[in-house]
C-alpha positions as CSV (number, residue, x, y, z in Angstrom):
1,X,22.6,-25.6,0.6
2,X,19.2,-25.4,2.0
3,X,20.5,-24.2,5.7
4,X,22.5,-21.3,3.3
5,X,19.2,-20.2,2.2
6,X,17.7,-20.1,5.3
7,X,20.2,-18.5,6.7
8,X,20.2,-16.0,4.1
9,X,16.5,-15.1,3.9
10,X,16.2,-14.9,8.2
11,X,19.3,-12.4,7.2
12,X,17.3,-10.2,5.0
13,X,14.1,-10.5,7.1
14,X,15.7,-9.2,10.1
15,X,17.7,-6.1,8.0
16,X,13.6,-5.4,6.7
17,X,12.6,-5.5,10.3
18,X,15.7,-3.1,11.6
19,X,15.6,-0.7,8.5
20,X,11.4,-0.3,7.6
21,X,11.2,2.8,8.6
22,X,13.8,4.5,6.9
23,X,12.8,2.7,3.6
24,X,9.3,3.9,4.2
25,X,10.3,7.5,4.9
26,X,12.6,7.3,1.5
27,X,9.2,6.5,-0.4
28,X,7.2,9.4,1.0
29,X,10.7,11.7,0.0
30,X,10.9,10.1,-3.5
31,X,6.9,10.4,-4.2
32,X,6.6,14.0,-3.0
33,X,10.0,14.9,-5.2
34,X,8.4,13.1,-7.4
35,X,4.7,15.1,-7.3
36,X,6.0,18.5,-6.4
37,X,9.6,19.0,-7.8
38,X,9.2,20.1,-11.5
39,X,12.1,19.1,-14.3
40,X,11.6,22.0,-16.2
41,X,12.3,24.2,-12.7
42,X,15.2,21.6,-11.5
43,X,16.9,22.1,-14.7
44,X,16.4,26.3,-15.1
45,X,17.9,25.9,-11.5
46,X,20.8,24.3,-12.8
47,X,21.7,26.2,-15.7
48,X,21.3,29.6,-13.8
49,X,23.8,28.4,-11.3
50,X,26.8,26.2,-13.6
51,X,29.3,26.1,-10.6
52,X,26.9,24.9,-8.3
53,X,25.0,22.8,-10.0
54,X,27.3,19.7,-9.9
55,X,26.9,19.9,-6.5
56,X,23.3,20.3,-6.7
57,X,23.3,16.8,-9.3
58,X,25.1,14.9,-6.9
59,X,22.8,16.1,-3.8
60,X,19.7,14.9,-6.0
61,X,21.3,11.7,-7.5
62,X,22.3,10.1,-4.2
63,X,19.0,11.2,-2.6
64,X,16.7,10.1,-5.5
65,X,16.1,6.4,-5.5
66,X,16.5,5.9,-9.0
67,X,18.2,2.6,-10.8
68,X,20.0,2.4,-13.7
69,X,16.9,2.4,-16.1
70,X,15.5,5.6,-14.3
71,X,18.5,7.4,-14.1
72,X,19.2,7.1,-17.7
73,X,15.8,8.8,-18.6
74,X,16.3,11.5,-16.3
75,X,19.7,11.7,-18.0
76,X,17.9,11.2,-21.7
77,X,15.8,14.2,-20.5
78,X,18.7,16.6,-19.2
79,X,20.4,16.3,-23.1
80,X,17.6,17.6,-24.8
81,X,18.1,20.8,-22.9
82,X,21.1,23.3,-23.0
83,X,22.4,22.2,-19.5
84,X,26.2,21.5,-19.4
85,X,27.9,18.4,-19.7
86,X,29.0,18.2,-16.4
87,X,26.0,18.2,-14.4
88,X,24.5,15.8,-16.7
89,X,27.4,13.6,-15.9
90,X,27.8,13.5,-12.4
91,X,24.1,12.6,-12.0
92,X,24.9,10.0,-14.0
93,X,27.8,8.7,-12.4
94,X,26.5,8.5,-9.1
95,X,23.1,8.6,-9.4
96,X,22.7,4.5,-10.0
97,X,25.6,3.8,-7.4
98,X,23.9,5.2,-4.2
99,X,20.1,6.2,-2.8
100,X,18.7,6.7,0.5
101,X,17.2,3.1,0.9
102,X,20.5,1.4,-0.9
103,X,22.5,3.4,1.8
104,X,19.9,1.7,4.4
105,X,20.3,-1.5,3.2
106,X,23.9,-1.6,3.1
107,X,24.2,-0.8,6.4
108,X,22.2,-3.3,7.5
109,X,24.0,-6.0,5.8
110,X,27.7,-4.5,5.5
111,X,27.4,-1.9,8.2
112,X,28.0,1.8,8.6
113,X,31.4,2.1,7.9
114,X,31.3,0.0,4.6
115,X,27.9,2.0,3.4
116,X,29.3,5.2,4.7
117,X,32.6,4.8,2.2
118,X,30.2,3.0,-0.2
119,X,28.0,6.7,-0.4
120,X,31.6,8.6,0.1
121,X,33.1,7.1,-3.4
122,X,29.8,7.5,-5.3
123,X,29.6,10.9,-4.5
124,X,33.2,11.2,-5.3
125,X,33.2,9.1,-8.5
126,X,30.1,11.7,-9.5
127,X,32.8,14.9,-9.1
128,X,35.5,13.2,-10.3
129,X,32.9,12.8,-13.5
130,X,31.9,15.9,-13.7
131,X,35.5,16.7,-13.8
132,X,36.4,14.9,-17.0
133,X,33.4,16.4,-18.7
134,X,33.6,19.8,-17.7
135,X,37.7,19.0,-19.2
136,X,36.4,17.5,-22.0
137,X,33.1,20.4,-22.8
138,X,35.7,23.1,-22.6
139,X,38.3,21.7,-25.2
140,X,35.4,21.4,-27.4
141,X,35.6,17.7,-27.6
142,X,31.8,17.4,-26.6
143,X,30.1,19.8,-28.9
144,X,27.4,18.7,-30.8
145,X,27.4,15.4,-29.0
146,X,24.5,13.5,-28.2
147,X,22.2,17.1,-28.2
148,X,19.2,16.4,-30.5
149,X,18.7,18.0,-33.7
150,X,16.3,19.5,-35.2
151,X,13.7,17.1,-37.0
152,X,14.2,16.8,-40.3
153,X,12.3,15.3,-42.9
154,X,12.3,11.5,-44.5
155,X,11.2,10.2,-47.4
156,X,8.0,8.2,-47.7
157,X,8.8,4.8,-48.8
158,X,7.2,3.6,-51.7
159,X,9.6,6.1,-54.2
160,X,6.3,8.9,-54.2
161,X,8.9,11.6,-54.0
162,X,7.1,13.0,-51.1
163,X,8.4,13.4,-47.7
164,X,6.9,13.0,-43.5
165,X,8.1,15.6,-41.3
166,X,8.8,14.6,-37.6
167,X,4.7,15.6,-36.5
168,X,3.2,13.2,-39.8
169,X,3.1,16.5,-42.5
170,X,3.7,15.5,-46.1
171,X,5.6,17.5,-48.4
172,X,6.7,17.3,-51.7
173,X,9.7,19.3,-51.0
174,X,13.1,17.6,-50.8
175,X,15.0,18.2,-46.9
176,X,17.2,20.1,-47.0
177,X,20.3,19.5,-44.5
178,X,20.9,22.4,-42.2
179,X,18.4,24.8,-43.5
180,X,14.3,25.1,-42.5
181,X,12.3,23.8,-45.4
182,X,9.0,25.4,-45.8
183,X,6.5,22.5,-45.9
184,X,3.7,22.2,-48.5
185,X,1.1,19.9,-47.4
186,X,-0.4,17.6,-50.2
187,X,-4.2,17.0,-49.9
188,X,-4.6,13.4,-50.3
């Protein structure tokens, strides 16, 4: 058991000596995306230009390093915007699967033709995503879904009859569902 380790760890030691540089150039690329690259410009980009903009989500999500957890914010952040559904997806799909210093790694332990199809079906899983969303948006089968609404009042506990608006106001007037309530703020 103890020789497996060993084994194991002079493995991954000699794959960090062999692959270094690459994983320290994809640092320097994800911290200037990171500093320079805007959302709010990323994701006009991508509604200007619908048909290429899947391609344009793939191209970032398998050269972002981003995990799970940091792909799903991005993603949290896309749905509060107007952007279709199939962008959205496709980043999501492959995004998690594949990144510059995952590809790296793999071919270090695997090799290039395992990380090369390994890259090849993320970026195909990430169309074929797309795909079924773009299917899905257009039948109307996504509408409305996971978009947020508009804030809407709740009531204070406590039975006051008074309500807390999404920014703290009070008002005594009751939320009305689907229409803007005018808010009249009680002095306390």
């Amino acid at each position: 058991m103890l020789d497996l380790l060993a084994k194991t760890l002079s493995q991954v030691v000699v794959t960090f000596t062999h692959t270094w540089p690459y994983l320290l150039l994809s640092v320097l690329v994800a911290a200037t995306l990171k500093v320079h690259v805007e959302p709010a410009r990323l994701r006009a980009w991508l509604a200007r230009h619908q048909r290429a903009s899947v391609v344009g989500a793939i191209g970032l999500a398998v050269l972002t390093p981003l995990c799970s957890c940091g792909t799903m914010a991005l993603v949290l952040a896309m749905l509060v915007t107007a952007m279709p559904w199939a962008p959205i997806v496709a980043f999501m799909v492959a995004s998690p699967l594949t990144s510059p210093g995952q590809l790296l790694f793999t071919a270090g332990l695997f090799g290039w033709p395992f990380a090369g199809f390994h890259f090849g079906v993320a970026i195909v899983l990430g169309f074929v995503g797309a795909a079924v969303a773009a299917v899905l948006e257009s039948q109307g089968w996504l509408a409305n879904q996971m978009r947020l609404a508009r804030p809407t009042l709740a009531p204070i506990a406590g039975g006051s009859g008074a309500y807390r608006g999404a920014k703290g106001e009070v008002s005594s007037a009751a939320p009305v569902r689907g229409y803007d309530v005018d808010v009249l703020h009680l002095d306390s």
